[in-house]
C-alpha positions, -999 to +999 in steps of 0.1 A: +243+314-060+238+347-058+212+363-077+214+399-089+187+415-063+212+399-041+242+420-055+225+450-060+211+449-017+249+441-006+261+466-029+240+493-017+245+485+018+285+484+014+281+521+001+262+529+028+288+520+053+315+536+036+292+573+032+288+567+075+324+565+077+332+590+051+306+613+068+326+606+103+355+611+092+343+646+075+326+656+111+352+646+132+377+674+115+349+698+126+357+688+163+392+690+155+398+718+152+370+737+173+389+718+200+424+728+190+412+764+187+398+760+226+426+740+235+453+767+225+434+792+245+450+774+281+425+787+299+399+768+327+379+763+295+405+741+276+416+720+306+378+710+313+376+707+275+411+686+278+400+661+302+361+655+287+383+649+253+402+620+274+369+612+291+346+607+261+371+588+240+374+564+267+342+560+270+330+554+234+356+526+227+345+506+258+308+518+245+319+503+209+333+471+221+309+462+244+288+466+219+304+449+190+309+418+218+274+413+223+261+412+186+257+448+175+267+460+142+294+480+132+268+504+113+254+506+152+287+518+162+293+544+137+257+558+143+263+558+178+297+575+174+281+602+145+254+613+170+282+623+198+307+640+170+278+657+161+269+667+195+306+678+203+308+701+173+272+720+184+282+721+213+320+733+209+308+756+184+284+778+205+322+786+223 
């Protein structure tokens, strides 16, 4: 039986997963469209920016599930996937 410390942890821990993936989906429209914007340029800059896209997404999905196969946690993954969205939109950002 579950005793209300109990409830009150899992609770708080469910609404911390759902603010990481509220706060990835809310930072992933910020690389949206900085990449859009650089993508409908066509210039050398967008094709790089084009193939890294491909590249990196490729990448973190074989990232997530290896990690997700050997034990890791799903809040591992969306840390893991915050820190490069993050690192995408500083980086797109500075043009």
């Amino acid at each position: 039986m579950l005793c209300c410390s109990d409830f009150g942890a899992r609770k708080a821990q469910m609404f911390s997963i759902f603010q990481q993936w509220t706060l990835l989906a809310l930072e992933s429209q910020e690389v949206i469209m900085l990449r859009a914007a650089r993508l409908a340029r066509g210039d050398a800059k967008a094709k790089t920016e084009a193939r890294r896209m491909v590249f990196e997404k490729v990448a973190a999905a074989e990232q997530a599930m290896a990690a997700l196969m050997t034990g890791g946690s799903p809040e591992a993954v969306v840390k893991a996937y915050r820190r490069r969205v993050r690192a995408n939109a500083r980086r797109l950002a500075k043009g």
